[in-house]
Biopython code that builds the backbone (N, CA, C, O; Angstrom):
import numpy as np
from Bio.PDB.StructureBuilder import StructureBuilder

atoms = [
    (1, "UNK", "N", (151.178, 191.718, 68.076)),
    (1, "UNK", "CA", (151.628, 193.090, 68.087)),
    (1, "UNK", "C", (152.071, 193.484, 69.489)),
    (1, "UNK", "O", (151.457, 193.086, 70.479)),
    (2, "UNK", "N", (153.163, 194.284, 69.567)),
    (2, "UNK", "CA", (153.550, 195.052, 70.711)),
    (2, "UNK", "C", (152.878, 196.199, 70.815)),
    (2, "UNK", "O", (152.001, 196.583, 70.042)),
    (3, "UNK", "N", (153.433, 196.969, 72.130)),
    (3, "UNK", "CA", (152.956, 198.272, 72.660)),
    (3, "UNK", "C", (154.114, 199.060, 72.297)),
    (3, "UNK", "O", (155.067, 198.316, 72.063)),
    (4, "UNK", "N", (154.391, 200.297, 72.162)),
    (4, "UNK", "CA", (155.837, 201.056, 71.858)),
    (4, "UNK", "C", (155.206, 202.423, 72.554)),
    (4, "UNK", "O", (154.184, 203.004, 72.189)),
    (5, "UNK", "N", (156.088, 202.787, 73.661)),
    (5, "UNK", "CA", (156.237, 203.700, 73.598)),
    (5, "UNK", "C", (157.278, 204.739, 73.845)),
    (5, "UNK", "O", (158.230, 204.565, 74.605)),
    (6, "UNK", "N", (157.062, 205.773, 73.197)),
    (6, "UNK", "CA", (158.525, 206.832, 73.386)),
    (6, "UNK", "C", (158.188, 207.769, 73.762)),
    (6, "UNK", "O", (157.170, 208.312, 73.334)),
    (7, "UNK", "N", (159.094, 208.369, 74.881)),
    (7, "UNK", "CA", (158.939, 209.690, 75.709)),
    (7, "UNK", "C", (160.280, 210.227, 75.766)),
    (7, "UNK", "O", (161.249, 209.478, 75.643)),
    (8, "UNK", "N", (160.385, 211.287, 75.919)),
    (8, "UNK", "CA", (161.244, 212.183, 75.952)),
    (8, "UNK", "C", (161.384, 213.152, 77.239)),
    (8, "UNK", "O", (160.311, 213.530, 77.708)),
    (9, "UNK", "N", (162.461, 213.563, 77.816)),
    (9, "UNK", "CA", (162.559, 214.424, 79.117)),
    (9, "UNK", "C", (163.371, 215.705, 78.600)),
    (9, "UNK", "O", (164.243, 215.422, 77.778)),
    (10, "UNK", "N", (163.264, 216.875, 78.882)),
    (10, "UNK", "CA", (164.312, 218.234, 78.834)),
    (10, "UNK", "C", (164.989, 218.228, 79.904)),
    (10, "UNK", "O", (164.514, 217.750, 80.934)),
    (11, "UNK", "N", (166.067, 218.693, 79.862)),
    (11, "UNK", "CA", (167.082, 218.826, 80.980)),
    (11, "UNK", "C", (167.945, 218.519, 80.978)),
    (11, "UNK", "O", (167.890, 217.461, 80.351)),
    (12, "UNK", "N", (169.301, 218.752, 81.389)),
    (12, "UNK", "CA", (170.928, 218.139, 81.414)),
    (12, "UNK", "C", (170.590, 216.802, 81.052)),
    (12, "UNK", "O", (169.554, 216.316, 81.507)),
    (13, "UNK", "N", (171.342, 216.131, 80.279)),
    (13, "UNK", "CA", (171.509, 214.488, 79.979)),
    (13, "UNK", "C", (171.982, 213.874, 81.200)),
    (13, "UNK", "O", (171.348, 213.130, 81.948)),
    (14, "UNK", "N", (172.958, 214.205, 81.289)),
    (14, "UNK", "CA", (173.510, 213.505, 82.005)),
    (14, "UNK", "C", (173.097, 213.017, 83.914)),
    (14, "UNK", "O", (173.306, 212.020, 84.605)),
    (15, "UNK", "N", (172.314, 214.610, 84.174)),
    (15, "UNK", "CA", (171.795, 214.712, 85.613)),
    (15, "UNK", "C", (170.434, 213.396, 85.118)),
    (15, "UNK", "O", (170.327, 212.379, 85.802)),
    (16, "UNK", "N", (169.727, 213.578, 84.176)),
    (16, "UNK", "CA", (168.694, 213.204, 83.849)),
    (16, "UNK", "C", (168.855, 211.120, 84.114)),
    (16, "UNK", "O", (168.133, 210.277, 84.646)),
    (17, "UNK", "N", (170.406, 211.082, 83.284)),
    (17, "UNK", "CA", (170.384, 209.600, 82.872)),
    (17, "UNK", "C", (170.933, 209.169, 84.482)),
    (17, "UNK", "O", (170.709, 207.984, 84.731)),
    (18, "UNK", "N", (171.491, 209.800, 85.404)),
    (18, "UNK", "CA", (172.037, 209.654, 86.561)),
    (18, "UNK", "C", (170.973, 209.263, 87.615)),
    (18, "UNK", "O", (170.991, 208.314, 88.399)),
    (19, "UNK", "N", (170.115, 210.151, 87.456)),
    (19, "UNK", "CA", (168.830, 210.075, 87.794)),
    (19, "UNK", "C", (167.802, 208.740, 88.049)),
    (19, "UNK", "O", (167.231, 208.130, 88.953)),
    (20, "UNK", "N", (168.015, 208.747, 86.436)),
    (20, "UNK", "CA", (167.300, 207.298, 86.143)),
    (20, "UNK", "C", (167.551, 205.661, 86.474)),
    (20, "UNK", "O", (166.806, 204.683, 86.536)),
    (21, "UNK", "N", (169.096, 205.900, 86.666)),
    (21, "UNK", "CA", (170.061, 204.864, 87.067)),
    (21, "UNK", "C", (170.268, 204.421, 87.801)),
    (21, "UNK", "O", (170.891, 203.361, 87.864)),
    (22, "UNK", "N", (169.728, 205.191, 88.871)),
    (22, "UNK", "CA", (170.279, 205.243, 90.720)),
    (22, "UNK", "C", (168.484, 205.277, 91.215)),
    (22, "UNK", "O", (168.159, 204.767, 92.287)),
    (23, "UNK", "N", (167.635, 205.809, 90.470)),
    (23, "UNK", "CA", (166.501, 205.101, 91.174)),
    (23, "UNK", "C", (165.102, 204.431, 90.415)),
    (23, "UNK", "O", (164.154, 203.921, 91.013)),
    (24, "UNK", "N", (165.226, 204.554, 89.196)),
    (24, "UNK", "CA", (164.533, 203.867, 88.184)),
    (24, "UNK", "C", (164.966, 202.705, 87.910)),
    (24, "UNK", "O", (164.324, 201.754, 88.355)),
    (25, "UNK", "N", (165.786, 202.534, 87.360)),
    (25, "UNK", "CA", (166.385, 201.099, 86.797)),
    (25, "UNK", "C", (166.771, 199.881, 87.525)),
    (25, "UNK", "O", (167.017, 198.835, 86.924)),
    (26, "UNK", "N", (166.846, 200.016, 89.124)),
    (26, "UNK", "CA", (166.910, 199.136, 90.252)),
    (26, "UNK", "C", (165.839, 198.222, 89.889)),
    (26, "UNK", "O", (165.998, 197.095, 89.419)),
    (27, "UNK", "N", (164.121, 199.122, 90.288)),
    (27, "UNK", "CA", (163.054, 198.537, 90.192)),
    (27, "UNK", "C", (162.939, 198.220, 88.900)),
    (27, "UNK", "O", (162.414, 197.118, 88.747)),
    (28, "UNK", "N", (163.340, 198.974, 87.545)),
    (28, "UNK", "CA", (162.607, 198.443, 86.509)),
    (28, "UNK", "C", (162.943, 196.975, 86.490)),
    (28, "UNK", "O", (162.055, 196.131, 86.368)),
    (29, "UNK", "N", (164.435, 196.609, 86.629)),
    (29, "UNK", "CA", (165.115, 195.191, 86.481)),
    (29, "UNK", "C", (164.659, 194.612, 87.163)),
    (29, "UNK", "O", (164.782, 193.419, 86.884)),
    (30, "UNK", "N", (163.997, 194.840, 88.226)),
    (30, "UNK", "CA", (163.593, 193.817, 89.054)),
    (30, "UNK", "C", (162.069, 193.537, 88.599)),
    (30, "UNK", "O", (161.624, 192.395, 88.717)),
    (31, "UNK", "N", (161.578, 194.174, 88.280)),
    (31, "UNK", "CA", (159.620, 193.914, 88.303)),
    (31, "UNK", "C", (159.390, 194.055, 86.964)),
    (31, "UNK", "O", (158.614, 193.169, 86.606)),
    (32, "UNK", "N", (159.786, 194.927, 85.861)),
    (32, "UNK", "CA", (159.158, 195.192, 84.612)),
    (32, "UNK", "C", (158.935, 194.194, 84.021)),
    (32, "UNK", "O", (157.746, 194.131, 83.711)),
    (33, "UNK", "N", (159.719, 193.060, 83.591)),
    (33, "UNK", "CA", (159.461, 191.770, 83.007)),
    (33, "UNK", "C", (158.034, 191.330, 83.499)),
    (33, "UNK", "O", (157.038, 191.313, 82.776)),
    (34, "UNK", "N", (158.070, 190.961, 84.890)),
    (34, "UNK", "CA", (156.936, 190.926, 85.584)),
    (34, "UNK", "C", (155.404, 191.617, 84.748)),
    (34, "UNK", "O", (154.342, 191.041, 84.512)),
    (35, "UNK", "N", (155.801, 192.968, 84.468)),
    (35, "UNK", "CA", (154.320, 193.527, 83.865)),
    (35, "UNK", "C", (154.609, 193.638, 81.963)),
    (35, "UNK", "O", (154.277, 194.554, 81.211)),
    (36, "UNK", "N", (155.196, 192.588, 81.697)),
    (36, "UNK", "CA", (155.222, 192.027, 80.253)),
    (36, "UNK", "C", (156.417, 193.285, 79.297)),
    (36, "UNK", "O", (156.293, 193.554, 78.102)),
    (37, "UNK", "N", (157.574, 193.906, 80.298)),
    (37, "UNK", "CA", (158.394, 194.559, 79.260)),
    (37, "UNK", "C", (159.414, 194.053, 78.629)),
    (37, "UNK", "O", (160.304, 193.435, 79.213)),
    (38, "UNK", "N", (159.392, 194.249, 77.459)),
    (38, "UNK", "CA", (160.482, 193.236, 76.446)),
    (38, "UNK", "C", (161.761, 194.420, 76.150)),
    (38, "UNK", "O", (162.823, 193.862, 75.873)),
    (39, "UNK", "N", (161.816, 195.583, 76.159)),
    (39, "UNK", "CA", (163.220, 196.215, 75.964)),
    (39, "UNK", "C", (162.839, 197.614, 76.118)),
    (39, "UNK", "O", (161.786, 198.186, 75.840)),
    (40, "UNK", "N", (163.963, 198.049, 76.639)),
    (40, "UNK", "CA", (163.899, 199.504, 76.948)),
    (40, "UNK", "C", (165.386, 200.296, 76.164)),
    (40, "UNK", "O", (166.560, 199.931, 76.242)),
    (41, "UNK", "N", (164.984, 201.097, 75.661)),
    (41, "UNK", "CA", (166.677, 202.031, 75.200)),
    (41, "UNK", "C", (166.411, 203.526, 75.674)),
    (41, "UNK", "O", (165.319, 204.061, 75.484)),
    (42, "UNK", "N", (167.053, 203.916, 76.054)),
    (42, "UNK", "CA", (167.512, 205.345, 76.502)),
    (42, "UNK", "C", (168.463, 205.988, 75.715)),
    (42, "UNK", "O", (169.233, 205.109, 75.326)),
    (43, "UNK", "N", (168.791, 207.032, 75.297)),
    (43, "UNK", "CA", (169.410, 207.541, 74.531)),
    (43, "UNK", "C", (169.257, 209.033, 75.278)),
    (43, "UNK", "O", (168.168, 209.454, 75.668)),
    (44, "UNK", "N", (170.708, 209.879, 75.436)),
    (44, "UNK", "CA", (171.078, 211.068, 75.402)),
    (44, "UNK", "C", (170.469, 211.797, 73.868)),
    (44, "UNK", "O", (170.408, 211.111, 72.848)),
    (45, "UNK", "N", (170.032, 213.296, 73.889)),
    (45, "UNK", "CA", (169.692, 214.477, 73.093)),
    (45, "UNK", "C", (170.436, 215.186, 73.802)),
    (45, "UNK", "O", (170.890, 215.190, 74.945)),
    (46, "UNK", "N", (170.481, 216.030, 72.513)),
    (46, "UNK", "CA", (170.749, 217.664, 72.522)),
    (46, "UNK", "C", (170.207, 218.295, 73.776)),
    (46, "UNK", "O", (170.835, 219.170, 74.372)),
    (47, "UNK", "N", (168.975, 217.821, 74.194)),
    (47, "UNK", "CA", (167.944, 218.616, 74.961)),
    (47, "UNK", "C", (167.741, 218.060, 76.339)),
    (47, "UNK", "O", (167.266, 218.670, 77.296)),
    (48, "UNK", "N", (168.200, 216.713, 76.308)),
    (48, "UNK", "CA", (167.719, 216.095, 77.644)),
    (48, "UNK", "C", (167.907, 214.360, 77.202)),
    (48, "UNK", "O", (169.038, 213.944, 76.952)),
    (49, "UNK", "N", (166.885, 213.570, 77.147)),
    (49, "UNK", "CA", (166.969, 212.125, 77.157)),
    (49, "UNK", "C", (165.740, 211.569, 76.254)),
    (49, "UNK", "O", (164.683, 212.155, 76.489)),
    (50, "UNK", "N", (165.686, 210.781, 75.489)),
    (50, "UNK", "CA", (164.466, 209.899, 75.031)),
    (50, "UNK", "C", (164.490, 208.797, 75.357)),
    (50, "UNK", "O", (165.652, 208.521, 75.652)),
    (51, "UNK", "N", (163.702, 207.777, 75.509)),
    (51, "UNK", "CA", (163.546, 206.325, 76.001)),
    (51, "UNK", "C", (162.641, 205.964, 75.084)),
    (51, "UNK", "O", (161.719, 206.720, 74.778)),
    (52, "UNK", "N", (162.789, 204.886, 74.597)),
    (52, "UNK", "CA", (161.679, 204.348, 73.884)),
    (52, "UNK", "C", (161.471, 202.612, 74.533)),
    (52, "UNK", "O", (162.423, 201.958, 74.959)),
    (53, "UNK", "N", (160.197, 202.157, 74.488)),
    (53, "UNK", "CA", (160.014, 200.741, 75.645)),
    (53, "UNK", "C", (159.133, 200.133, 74.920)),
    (53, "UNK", "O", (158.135, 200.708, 74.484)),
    (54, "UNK", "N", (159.349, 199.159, 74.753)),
    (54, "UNK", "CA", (158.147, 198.038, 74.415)),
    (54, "UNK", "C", (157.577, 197.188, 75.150)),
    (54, "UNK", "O", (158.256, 196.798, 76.099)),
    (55, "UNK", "N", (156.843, 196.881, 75.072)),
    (55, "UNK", "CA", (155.464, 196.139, 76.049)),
    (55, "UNK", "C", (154.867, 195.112, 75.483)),
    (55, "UNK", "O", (154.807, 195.251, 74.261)),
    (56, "UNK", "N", (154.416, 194.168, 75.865)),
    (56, "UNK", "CA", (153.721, 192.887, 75.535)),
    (56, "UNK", "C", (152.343, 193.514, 75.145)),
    (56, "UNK", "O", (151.773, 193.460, 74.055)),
    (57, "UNK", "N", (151.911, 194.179, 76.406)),
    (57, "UNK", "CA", (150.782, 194.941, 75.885)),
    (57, "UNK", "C", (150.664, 196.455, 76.964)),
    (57, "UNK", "O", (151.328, 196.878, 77.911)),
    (58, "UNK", "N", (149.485, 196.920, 76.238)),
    (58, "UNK", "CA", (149.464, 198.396, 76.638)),
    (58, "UNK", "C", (148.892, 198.590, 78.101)),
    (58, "UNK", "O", (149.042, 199.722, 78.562)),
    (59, "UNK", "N", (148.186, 197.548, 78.989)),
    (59, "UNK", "CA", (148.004, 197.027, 80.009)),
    (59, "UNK", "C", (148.733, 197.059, 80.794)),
    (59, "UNK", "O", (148.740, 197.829, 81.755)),
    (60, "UNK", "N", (149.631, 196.074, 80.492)),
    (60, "UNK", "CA", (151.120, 196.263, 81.531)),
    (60, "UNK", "C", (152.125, 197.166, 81.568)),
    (60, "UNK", "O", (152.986, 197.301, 82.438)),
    (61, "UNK", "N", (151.975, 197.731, 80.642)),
    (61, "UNK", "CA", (152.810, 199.379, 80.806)),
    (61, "UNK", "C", (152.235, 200.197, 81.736)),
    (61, "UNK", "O", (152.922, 200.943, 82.433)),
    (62, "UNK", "N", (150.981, 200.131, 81.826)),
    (62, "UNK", "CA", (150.356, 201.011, 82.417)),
    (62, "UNK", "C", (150.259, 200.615, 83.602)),
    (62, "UNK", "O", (150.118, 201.400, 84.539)),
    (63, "UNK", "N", (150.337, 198.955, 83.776)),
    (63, "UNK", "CA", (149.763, 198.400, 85.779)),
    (63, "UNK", "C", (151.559, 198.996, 85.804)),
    (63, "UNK", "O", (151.735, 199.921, 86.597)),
    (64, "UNK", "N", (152.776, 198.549, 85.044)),
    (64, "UNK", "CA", (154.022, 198.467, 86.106)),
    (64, "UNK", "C", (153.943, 200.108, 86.002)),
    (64, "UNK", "O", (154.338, 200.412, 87.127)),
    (65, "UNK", "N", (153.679, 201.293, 85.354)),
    (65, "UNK", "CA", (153.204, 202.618, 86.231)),
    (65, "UNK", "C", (153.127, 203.050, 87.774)),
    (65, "UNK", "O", (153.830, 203.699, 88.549)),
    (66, "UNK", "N", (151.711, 202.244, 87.829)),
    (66, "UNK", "CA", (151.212, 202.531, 88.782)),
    (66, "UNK", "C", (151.522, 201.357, 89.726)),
    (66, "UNK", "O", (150.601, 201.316, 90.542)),
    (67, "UNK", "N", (152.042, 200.792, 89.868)),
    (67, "UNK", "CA", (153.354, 199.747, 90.587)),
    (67, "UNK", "C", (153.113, 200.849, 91.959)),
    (67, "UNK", "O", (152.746, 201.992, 91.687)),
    (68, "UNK", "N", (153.317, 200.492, 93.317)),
    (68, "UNK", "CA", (153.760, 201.529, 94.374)),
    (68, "UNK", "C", (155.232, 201.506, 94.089)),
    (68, "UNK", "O", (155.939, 202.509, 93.989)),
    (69, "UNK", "N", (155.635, 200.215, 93.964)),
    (69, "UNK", "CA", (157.237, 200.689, 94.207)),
    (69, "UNK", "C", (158.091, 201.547, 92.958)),
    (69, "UNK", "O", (159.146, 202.179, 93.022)),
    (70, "UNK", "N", (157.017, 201.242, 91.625)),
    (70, "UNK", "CA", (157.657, 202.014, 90.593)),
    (70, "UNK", "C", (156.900, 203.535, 90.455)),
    (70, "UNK", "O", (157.308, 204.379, 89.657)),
    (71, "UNK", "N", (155.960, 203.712, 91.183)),
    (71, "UNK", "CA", (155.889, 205.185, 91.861)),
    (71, "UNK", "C", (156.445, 206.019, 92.717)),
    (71, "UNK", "O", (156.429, 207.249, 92.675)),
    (72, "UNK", "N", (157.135, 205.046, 93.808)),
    (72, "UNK", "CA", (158.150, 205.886, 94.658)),
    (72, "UNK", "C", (158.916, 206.238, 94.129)),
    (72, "UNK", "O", (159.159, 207.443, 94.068)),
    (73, "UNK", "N", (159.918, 204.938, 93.270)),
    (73, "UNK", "CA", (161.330, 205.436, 92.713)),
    (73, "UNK", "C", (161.199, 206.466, 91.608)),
    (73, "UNK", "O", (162.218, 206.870, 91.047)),
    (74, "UNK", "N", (159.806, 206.983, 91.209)),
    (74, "UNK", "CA", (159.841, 207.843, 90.366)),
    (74, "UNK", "C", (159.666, 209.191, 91.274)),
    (74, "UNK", "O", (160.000, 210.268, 90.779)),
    (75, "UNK", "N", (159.182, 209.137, 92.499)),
    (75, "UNK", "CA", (158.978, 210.204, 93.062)),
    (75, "UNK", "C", (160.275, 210.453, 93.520)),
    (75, "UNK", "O", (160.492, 211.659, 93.634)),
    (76, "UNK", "N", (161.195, 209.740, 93.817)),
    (76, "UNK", "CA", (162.387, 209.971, 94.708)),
    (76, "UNK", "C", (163.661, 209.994, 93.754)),
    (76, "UNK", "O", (164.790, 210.128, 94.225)),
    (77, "UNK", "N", (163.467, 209.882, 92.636)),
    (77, "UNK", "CA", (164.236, 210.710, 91.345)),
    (77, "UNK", "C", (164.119, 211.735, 90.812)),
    (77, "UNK", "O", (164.643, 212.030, 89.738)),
    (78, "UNK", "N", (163.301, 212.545, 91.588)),
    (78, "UNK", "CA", (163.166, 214.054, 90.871)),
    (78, "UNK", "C", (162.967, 214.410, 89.326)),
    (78, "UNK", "O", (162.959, 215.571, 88.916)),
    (79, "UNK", "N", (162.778, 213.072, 88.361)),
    (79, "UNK", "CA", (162.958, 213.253, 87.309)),
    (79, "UNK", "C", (161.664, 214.296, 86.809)),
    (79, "UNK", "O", (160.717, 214.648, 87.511)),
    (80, "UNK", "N", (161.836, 214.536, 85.888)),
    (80, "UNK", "CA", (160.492, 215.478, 85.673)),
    (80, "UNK", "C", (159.035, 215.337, 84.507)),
    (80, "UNK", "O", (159.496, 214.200, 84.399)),
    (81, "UNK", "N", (158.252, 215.366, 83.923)),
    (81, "UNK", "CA", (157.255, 214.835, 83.570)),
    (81, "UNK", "C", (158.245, 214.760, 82.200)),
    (81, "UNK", "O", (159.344, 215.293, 82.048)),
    (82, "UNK", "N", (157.473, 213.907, 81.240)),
    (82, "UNK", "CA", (157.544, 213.839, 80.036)),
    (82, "UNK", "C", (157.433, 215.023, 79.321)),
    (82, "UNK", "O", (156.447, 215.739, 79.494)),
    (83, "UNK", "N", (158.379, 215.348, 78.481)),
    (83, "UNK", "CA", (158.374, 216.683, 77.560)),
    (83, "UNK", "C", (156.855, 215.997, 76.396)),
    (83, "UNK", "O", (155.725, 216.485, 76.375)),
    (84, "UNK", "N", (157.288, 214.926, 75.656)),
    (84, "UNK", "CA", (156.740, 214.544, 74.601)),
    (84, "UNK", "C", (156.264, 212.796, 75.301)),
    (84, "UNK", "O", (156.773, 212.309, 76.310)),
    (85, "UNK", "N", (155.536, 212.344, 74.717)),
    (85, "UNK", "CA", (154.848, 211.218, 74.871)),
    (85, "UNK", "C", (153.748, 210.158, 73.962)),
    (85, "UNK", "O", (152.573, 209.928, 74.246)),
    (86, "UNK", "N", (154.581, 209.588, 72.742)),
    (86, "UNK", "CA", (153.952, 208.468, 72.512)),
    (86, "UNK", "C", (153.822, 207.142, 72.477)),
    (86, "UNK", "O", (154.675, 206.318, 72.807)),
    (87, "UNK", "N", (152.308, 206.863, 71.910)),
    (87, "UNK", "CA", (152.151, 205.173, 72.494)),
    (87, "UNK", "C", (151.697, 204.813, 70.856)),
    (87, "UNK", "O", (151.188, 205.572, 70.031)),
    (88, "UNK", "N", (151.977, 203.763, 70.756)),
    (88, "UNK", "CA", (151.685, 202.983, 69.537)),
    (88, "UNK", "C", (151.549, 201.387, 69.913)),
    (88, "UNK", "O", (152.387, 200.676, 70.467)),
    (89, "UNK", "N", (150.044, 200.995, 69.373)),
    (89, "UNK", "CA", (149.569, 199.826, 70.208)),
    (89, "UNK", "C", (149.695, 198.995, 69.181)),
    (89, "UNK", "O", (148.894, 198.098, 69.440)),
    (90, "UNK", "N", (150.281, 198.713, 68.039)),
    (90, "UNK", "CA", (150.183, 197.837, 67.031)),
    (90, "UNK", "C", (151.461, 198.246, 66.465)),
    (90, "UNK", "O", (151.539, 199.053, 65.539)),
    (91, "UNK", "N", (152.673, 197.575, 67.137)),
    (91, "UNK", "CA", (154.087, 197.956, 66.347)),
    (91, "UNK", "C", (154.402, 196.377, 66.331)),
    (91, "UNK", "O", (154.187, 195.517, 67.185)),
    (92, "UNK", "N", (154.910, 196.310, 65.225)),
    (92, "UNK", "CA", (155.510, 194.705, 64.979)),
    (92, "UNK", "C", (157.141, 195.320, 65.907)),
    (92, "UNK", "O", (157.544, 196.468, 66.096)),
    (93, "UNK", "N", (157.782, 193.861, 66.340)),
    (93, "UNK", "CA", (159.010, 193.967, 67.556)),
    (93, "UNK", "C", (159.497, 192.547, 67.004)),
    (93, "UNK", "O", (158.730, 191.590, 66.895)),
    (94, "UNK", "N", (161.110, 192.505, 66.604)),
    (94, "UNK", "CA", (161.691, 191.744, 66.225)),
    (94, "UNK", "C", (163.188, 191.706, 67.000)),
    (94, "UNK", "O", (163.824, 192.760, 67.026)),
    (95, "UNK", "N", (163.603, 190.829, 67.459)),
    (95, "UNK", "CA", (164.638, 190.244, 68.610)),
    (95, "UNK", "C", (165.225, 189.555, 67.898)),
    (95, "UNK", "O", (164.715, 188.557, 67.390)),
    (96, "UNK", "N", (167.135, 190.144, 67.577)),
    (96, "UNK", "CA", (167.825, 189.992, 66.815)),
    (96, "UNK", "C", (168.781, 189.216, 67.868)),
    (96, "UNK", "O", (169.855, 188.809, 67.426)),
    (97, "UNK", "N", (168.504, 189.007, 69.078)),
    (97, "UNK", "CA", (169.463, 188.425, 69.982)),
    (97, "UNK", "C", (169.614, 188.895, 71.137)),
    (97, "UNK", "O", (168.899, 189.876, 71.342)),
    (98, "UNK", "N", (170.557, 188.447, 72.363)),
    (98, "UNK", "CA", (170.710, 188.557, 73.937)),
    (98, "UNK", "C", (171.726, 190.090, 74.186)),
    (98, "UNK", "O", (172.049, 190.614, 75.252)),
    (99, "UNK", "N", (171.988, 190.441, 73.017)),
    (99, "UNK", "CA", (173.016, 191.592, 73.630)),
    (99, "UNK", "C", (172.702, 192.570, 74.424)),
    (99, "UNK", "O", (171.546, 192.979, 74.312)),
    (100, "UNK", "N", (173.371, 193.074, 75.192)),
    (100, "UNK", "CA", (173.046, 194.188, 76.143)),
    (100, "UNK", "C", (174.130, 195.316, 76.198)),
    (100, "UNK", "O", (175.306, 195.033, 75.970)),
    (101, "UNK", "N", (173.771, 196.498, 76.476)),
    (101, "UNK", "CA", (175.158, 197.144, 76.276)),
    (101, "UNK", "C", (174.813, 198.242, 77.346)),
    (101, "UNK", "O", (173.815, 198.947, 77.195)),
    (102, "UNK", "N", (175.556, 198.367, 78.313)),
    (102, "UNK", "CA", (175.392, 199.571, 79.233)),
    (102, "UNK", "C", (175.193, 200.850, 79.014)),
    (102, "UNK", "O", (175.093, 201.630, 79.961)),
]
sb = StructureBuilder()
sb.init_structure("model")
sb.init_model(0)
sb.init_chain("A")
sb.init_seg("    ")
for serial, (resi, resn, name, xyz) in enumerate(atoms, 1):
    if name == "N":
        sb.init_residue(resn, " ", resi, " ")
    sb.init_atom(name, np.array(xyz, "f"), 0.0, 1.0, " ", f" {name:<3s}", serial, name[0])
structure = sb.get_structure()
């Protein structure tokens, strides 16, 4: 079983996904694998942004957190707390292939 979780942010999409791009996603690509992450999607709302992430386990979601370097780049993105926030520790995760899409 995987870890799943989905969170959600309020606020302009676009400031939000700009945000995330320029100082989140540097470090995630570089270290998240590292703390067992298997896929991340982001998606624009009406309201702001959702992400949903899967995890090897609920452990390593939580050490690459508290990462220093994936604490700075969260401090130095201004992004803002989670509107909504869940975790689901027993989701079956099935990998249909290598595609990636910007």
């Amino acid at each position: 079983m995987a870890f799943l979780s989905i969170h959600t942010m309020e606020g302009d999409p676009e400031d939000l996904l700009a945000r995330k791009r320029q100082h989140m996603d540097p470090v995630t690509e570089r270290l998240a694998a590292s703390f067992g992450a298997l896929v991340s999607v982001t998606s624009r709302t009406k309201t702001g942004i959702v992400t949903v992430n899967v995890w090897e386990t609920p452990e390593g979601a939580a050490a690459f957190s508290q990462d220093p370097e994936a604490v700075r780049a969260h401090q130095a993105s201004g992004l803002p707390r989670p509107a909504t926030f869940q975790r689901f520790t027993d989701a079956d995760c099935v990998f249909y292939g290598q595609a990636r899409f910007p």
